[in-house]
N, C-alpha and C positions, 0 to 999 in steps of 0.2 A: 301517500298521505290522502284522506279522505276529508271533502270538503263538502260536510252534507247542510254546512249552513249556508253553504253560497251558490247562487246558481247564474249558468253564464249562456249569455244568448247571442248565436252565431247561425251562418248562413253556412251550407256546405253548398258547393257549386263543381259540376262536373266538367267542366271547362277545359282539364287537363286532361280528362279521364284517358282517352283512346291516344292520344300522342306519349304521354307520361307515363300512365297508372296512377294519377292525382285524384283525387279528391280533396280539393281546398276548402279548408275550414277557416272565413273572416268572424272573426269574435266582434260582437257589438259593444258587451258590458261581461261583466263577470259583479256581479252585487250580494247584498244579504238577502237570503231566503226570504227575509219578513218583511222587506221591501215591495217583491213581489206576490208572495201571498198575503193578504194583510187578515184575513179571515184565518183565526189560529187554529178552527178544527178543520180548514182545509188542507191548512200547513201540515197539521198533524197527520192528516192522510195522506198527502204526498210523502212526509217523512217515513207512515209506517208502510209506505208502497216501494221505498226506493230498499225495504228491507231485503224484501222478496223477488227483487232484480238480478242478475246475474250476468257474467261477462258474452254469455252466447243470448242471454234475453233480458237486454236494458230497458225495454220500457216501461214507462210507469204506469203508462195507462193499462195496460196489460191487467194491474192488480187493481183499478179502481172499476167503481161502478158505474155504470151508462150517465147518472147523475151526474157523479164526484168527474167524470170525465167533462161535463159540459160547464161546470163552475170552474175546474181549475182552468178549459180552453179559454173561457172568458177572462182570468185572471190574466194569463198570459198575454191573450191578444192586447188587452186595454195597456199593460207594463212592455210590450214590444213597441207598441204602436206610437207610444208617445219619447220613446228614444230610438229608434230608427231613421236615419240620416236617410235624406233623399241620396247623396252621393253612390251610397252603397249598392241604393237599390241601380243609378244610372251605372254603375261599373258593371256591377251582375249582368245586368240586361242587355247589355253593350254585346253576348256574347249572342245572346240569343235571336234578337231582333238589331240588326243593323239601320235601320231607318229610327226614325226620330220618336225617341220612348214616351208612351204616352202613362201606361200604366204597368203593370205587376200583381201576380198572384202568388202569395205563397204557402205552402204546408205545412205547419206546425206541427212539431211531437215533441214529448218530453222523454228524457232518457237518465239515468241514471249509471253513468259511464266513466270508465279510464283509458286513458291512452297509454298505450306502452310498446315499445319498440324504437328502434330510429324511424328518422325522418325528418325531425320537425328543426328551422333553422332559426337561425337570430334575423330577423327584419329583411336579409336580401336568399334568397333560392342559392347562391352559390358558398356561400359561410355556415355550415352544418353546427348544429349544437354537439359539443364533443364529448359526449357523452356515448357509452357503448349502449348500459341501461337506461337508456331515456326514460322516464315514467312521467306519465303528467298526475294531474288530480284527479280523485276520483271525486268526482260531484254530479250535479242535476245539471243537463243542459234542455236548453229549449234550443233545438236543432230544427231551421227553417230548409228550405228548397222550394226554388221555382216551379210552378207547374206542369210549365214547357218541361222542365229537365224531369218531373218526374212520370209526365205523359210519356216521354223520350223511350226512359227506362220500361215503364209498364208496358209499352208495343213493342218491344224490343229494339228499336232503333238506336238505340245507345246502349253500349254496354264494352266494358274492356275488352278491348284486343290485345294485351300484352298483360306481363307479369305487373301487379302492383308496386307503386316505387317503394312502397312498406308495409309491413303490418298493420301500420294506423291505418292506411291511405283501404286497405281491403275489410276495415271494421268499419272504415265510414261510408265505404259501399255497401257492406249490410245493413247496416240503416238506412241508406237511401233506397237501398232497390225493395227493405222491407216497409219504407213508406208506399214507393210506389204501389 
């Protein structure tokens, strides 16, 4: 199903990556488009960018212009920034920095993406959604990552040593390691 009026804002974190093949995706919100864009010819550009998106090239930004990229980042950061739970950010960071967190950086992108394959479970890691065709939505996400983690990636410091624990988990490595 394609869910191109809703758009959902989530952290991916590599945390599992080298033990697992994880790449964890925490959902923040999942809301209406118009919520977040409230400027409707920019809405309209993001909608006619997520046309031109594809499953090997989800970004948005990709199709918009150096402008339309700096209004929509803006739109984004001000609709993250004002529903972003400190918790999330101290779990994240907990991974990263062990001493007493003081702050956080992170990298925003927009993608226009589906998930499909197994992997993904009900609320605990050992209760699998039973599903053979898992398919999630196809929608807009605003996909965050720490800086550390994508410092990590771009020196090569982090990177899977073993098979991905699924198909999701190696398309959210492409987006991460194409942010870094």
């Amino acid at each position: 199903r394609t869910e191109d009026d809703m758009v959902q804002a989530c952290i991916l974190s590599t945390e599992h990556l080298q033990e697992l093949g994880r790449i964890e995706k925490r959902t923040l919100y999942v809301k209406p488009l118009t919520e977040v864009f409230l400027n409707q010819t920019l809405r309209d550009r993001v909608l006619w960018a997520t046309t031109r998106c594809t499953p090997r090239s989800p970004s948005i930004f990709a199709h918009l212009t150096a402008a339309e990229r700096k209004f929509v980042l803006k739109a984004v950061t001000n609709d993250v920034s004002q529903h972003f739970a400190p918790q999330h950010i101290f779990f994240n960071q907990a991974h990263w920095d062990h001493t007493k967190y003081r702050s956080a950086w992170y990298a925003a992108t927009l993608t226009f993406s589906q998930s499909v394959g197994k992997g993904r479970f009900f609320c605990v890691s050992h209760k699998p959604v039973g599903y053979d065709d898992d398919i999630g939505a196809h929608r807009i996400r605003i996909e965050m990552v720490a800086l550390a983690e994508l410092a990590a990636v771009a020196d090569g410091s982090l990177k899977p040593d073993r098979q991905f624990f699924s198909f999701r988990h190696q398309n959210r490595w492409e987006n991460v390691s194409g942010m870094a």
